[in-house]
LOVEXDO-350138 format. One record per atom (N, C-alpha, C, O, CB): residue number from 1; residue in one letter; chain; atom name; x, y, z. Coordinates in steps of 0.2 Angstrom, whole numbers, plus 5000, padded with zeros to 4 digits. Glycine has a CB too. Layout:
N
{site NUM "a" "A" "CA" {X Y Z}}
...
***
This chain:
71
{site 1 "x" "A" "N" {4976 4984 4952}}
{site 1 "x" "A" "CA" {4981 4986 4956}}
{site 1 "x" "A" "C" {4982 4981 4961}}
{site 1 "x" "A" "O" {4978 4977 4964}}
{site 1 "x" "A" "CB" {4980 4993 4959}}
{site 2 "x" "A" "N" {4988 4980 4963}}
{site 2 "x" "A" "CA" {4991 4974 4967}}
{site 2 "x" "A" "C" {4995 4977 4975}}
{site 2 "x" "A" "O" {4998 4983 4974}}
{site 2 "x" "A" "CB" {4998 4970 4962}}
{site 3 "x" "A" "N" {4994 4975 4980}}
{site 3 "x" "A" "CA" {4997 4979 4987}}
{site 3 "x" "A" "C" {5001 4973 4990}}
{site 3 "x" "A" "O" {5000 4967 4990}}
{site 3 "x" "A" "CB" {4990 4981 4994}}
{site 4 "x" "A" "N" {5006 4975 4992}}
{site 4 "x" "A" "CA" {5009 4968 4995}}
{site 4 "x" "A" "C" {5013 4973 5002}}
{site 4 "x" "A" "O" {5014 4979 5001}}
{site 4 "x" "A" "CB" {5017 4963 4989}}
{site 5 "x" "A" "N" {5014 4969 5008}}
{site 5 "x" "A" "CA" {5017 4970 5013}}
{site 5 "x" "A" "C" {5022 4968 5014}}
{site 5 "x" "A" "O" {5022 4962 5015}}
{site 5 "x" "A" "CB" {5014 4971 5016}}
{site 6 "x" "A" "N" {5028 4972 5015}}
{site 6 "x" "A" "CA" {5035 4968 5016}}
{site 6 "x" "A" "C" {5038 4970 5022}}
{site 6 "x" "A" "O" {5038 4976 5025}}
{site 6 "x" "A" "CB" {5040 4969 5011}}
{site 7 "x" "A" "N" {5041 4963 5024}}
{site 7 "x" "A" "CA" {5042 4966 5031}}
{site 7 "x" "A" "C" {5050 4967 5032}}
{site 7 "x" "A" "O" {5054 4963 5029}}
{site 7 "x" "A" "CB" {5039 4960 5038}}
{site 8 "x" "A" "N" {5052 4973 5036}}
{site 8 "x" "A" "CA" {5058 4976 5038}}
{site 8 "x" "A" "C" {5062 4970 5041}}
{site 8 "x" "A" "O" {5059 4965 5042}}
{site 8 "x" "A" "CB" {5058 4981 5043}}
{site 9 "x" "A" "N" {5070 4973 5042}}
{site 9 "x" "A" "CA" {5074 4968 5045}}
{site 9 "x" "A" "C" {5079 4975 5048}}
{site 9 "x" "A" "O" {5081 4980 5046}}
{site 9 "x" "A" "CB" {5077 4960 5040}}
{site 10 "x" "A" "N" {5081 4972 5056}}
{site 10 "x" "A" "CA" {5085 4977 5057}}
{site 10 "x" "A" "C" {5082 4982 5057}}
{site 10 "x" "A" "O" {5077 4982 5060}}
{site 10 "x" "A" "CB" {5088 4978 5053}}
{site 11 "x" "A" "N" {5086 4987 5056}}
{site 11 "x" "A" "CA" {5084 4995 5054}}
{site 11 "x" "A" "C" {5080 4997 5048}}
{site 11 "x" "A" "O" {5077 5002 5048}}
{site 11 "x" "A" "CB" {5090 4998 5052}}
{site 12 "x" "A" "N" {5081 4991 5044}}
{site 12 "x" "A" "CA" {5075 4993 5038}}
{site 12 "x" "A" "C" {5069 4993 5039}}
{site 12 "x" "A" "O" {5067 4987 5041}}
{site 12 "x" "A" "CB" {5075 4990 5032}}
{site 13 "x" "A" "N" {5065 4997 5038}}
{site 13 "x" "A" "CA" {5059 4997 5042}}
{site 13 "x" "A" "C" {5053 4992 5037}}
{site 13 "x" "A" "O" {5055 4990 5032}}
{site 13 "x" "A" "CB" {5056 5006 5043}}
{site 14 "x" "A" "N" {5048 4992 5040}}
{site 14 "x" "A" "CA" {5042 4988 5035}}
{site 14 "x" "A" "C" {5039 4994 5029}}
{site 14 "x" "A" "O" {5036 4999 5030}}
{site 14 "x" "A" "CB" {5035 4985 5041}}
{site 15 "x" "A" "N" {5039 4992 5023}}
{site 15 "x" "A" "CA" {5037 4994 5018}}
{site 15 "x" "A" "C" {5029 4991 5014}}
{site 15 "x" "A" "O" {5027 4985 5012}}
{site 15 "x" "A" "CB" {5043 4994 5015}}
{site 16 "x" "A" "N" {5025 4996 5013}}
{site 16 "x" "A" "CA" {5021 4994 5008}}
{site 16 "x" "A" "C" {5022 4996 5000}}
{site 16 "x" "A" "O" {5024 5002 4999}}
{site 16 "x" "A" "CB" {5013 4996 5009}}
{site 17 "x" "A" "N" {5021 4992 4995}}
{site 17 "x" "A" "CA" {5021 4993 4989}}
{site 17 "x" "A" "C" {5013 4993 4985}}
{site 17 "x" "A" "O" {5008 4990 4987}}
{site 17 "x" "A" "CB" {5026 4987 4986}}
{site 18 "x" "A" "N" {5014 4995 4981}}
{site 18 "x" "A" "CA" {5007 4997 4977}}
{site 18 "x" "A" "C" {5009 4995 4969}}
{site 18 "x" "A" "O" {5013 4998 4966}}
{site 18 "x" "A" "CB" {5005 5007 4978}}
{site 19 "x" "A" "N" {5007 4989 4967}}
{site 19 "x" "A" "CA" {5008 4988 4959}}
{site 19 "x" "A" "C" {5002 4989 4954}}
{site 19 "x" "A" "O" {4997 4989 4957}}
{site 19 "x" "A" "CB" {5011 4980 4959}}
{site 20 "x" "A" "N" {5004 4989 4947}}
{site 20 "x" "A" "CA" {4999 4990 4942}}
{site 20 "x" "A" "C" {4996 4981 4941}}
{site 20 "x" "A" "O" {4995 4976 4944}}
{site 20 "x" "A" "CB" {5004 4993 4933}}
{site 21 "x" "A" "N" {4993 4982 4934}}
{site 21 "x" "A" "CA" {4990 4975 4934}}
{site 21 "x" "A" "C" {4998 4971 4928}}
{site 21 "x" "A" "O" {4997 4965 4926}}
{site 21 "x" "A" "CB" {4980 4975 4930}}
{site 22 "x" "A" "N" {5004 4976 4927}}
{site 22 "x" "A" "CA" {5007 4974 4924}}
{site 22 "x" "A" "C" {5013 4971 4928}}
{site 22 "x" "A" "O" {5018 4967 4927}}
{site 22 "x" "A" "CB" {5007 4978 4920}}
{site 23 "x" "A" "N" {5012 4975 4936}}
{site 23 "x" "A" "CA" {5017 4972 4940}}
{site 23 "x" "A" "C" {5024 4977 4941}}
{site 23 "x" "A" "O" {5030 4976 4942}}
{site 23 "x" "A" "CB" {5019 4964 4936}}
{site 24 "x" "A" "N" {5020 4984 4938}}
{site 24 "x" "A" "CA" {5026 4990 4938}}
{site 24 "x" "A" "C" {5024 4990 4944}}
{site 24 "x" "A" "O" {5019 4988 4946}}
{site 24 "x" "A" "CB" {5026 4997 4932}}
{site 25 "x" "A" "N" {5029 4992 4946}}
{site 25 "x" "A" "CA" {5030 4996 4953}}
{site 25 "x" "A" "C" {5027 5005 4952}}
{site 25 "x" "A" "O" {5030 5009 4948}}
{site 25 "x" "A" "CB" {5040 4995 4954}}
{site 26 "x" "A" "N" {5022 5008 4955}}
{site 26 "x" "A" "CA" {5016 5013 4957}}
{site 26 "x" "A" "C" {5019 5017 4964}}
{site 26 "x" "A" "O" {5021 5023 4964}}
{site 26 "x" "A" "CB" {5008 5009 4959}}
{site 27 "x" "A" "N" {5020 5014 4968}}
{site 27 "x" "A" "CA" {5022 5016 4975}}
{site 27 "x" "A" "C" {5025 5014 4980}}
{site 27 "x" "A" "O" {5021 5012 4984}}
{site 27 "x" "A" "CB" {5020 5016 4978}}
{site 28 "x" "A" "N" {5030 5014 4982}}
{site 28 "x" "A" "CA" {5034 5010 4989}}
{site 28 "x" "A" "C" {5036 5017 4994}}
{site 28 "x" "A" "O" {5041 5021 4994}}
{site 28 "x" "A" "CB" {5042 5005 4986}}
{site 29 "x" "A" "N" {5031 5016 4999}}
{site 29 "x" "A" "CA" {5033 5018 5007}}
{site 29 "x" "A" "C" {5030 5015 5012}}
{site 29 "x" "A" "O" {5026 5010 5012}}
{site 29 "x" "A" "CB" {5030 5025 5010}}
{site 30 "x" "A" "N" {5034 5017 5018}}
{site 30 "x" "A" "CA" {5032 5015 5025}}
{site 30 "x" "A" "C" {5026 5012 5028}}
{site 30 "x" "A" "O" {5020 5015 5028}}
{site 30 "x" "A" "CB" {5033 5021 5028}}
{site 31 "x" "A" "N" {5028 5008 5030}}
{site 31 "x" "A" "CA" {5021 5007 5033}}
{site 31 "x" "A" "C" {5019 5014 5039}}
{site 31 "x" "A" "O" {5015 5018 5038}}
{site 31 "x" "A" "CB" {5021 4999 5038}}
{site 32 "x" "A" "N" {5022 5014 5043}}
{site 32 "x" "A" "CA" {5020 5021 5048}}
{site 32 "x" "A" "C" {5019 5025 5046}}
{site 32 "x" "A" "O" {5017 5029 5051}}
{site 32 "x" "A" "CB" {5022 5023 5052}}
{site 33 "x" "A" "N" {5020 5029 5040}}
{site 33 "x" "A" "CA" {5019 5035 5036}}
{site 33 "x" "A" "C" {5014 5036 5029}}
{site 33 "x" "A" "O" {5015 5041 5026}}
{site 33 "x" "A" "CB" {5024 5036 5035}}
{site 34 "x" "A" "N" {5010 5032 5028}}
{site 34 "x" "A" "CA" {5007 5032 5023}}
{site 34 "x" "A" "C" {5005 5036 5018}}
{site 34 "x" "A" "O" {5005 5036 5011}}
{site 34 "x" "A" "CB" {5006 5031 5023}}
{site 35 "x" "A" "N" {5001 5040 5023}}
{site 35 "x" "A" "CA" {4996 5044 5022}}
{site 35 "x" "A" "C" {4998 5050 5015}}
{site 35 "x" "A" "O" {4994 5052 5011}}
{site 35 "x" "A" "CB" {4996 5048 5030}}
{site 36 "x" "A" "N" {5005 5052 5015}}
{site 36 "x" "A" "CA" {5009 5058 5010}}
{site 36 "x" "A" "C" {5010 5053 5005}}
{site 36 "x" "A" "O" {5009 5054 4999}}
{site 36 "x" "A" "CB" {5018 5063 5012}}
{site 37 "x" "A" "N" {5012 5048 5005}}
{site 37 "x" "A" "CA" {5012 5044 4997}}
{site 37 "x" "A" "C" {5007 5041 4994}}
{site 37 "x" "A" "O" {5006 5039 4988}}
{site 37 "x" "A" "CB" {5016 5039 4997}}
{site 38 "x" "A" "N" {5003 5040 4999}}
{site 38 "x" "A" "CA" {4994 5040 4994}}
{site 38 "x" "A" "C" {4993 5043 4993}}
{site 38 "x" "A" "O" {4987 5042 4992}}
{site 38 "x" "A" "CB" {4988 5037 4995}}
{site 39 "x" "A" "N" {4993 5051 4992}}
{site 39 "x" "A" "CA" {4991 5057 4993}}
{site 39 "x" "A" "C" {4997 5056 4986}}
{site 39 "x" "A" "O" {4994 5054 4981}}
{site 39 "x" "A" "CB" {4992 5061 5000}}
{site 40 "x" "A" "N" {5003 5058 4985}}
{site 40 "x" "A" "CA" {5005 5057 4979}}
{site 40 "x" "A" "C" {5003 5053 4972}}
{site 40 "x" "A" "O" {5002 5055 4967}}
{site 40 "x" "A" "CB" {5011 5057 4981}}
{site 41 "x" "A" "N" {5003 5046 4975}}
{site 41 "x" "A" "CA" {5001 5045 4969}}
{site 41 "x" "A" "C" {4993 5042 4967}}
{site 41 "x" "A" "O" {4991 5037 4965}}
{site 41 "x" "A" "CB" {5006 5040 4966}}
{site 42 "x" "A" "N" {4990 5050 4971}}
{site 42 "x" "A" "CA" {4983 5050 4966}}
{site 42 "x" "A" "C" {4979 5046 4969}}
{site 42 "x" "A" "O" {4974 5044 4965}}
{site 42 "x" "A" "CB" {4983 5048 4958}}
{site 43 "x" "A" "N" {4980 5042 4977}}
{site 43 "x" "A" "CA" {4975 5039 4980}}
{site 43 "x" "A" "C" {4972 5042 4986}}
{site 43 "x" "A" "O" {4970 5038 4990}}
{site 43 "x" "A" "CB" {4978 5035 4981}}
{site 44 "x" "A" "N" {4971 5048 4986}}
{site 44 "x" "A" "CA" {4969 5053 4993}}
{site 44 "x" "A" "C" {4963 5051 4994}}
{site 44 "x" "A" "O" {4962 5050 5000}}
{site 44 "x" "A" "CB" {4969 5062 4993}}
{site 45 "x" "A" "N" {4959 5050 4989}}
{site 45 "x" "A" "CA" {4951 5050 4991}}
{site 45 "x" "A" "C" {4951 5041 4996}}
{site 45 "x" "A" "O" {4947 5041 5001}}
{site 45 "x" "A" "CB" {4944 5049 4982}}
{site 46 "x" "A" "N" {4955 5037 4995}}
{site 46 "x" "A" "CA" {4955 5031 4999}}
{site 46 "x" "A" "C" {4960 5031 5002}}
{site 46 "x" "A" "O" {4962 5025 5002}}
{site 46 "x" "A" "CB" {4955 5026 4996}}
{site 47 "x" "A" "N" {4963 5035 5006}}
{site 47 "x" "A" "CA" {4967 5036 5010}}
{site 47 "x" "A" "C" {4963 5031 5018}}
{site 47 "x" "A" "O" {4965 5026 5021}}
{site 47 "x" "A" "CB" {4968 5046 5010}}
{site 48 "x" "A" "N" {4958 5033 5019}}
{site 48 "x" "A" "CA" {4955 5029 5027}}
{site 48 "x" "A" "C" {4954 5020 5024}}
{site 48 "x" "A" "O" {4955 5015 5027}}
{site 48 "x" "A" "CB" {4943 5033 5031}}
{site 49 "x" "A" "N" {4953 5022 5018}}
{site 49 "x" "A" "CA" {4951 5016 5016}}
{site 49 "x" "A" "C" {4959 5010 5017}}
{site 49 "x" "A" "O" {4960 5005 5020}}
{site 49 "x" "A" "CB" {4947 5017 5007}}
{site 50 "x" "A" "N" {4963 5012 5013}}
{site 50 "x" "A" "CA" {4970 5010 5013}}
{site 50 "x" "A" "C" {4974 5009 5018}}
{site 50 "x" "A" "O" {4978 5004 5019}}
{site 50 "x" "A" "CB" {4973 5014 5010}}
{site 51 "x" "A" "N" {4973 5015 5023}}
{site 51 "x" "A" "CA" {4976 5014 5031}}
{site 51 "x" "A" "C" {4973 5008 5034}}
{site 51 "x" "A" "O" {4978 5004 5035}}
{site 51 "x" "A" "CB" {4973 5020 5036}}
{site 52 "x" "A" "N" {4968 5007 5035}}
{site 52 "x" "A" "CA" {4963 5001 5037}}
{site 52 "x" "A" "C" {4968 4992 5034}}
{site 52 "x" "A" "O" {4971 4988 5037}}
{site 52 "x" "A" "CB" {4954 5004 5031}}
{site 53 "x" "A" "N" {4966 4992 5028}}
{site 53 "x" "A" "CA" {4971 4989 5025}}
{site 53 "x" "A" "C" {4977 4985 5026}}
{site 53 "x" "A" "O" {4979 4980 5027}}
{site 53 "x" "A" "CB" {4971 4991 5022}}
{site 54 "x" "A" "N" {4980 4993 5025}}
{site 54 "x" "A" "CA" {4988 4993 5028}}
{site 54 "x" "A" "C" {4988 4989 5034}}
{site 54 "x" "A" "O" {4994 4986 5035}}
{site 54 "x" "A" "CB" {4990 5001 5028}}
{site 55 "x" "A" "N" {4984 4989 5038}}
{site 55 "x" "A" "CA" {4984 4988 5045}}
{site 55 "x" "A" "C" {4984 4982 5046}}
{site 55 "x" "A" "O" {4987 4979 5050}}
{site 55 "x" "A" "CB" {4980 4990 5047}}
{site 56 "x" "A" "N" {4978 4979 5042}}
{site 56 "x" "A" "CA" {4976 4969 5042}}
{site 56 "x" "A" "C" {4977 4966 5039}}
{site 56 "x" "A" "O" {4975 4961 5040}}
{site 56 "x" "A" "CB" {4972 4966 5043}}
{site 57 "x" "A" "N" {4983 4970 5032}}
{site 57 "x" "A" "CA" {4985 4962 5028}}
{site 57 "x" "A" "C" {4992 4959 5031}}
{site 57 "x" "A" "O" {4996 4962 5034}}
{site 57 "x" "A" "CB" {4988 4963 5019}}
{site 58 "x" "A" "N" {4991 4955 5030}}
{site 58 "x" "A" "CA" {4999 4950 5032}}
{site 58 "x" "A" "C" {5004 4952 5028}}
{site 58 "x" "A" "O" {5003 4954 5022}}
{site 58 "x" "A" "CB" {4998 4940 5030}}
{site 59 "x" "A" "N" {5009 4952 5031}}
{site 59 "x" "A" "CA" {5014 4951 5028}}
{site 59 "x" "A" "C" {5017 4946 5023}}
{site 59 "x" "A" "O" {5017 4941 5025}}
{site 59 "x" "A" "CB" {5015 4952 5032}}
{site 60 "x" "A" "N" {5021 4949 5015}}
{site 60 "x" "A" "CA" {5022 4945 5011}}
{site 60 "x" "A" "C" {5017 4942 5006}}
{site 60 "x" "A" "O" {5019 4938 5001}}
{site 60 "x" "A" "CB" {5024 4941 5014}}
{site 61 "x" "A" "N" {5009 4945 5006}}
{site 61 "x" "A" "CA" {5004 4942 5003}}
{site 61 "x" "A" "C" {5003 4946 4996}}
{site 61 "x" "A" "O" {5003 4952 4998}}
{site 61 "x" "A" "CB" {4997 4941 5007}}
{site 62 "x" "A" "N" {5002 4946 4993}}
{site 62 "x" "A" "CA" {5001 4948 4984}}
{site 62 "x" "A" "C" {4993 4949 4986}}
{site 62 "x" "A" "O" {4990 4944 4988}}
{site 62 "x" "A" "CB" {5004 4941 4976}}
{site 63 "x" "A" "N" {4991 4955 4985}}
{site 63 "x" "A" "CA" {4983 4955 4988}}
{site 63 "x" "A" "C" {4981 4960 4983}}
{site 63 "x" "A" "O" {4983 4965 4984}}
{site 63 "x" "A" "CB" {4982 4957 4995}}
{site 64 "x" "A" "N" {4976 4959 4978}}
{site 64 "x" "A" "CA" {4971 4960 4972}}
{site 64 "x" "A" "C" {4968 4966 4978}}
{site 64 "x" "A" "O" {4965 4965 4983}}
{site 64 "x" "A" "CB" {4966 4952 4969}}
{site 65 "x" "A" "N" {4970 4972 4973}}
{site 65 "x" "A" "CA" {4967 4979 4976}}
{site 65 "x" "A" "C" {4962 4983 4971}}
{site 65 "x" "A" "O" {4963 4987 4966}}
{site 65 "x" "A" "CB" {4973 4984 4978}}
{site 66 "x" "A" "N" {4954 4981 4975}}
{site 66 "x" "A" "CA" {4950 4985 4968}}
{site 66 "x" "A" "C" {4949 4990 4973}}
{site 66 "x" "A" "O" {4949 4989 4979}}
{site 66 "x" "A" "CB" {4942 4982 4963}}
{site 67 "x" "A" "N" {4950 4996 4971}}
{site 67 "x" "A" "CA" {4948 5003 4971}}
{site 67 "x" "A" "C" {4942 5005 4969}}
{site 67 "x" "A" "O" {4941 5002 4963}}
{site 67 "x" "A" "CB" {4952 5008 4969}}
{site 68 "x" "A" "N" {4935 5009 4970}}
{site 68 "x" "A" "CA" {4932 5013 4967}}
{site 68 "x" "A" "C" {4928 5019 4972}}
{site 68 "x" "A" "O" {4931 5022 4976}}
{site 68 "x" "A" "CB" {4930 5009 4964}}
{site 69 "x" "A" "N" {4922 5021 4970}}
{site 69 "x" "A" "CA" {4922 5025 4972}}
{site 69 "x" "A" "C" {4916 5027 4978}}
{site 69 "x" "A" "O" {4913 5032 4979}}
{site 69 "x" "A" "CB" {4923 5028 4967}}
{site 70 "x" "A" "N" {4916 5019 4982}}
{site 70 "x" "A" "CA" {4913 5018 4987}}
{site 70 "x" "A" "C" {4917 5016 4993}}
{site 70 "x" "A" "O" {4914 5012 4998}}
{site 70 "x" "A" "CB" {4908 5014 4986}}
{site 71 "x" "A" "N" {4923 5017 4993}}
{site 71 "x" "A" "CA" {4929 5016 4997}}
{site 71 "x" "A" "C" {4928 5021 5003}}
{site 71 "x" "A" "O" {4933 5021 5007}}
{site 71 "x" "A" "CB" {4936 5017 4991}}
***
């Protein structure tokens, strides 16, 4: 799974996206809200883990997301 952070312009706010290893698109919300869409798609148990994240990747970076279950 792949995380990239995109940054807003304007009114459009900043978004994170959540990709497969095929580059499908999994998830796109808000950075300031995250929390209900990891929660939808089946990421709740890494929810602190992901917040955390969300927080210190740069913006624009394609960043290699292993998950498991010491997160």
């Amino acid at each position: 799974m792949y995380i990239i952070k995109v940054k807003g312009i304007a009114k459009i706010p900043d978004y994170i996206q959540l990709r497969d290893e095929q580059f499908t698109l999994l998830a796109y919300f808000r950075v300031d809200r995250p929390e209900k869409s990891i929660e939808k798609c089946g990421l709740a148990a890494h929810t602190e883990y992901l917040n955390e994240l969300i927080k210190t990747i740069p913006f624009g970076v394609i960043q290699k997301l292993e998950l498991n279950g010491d997160q």
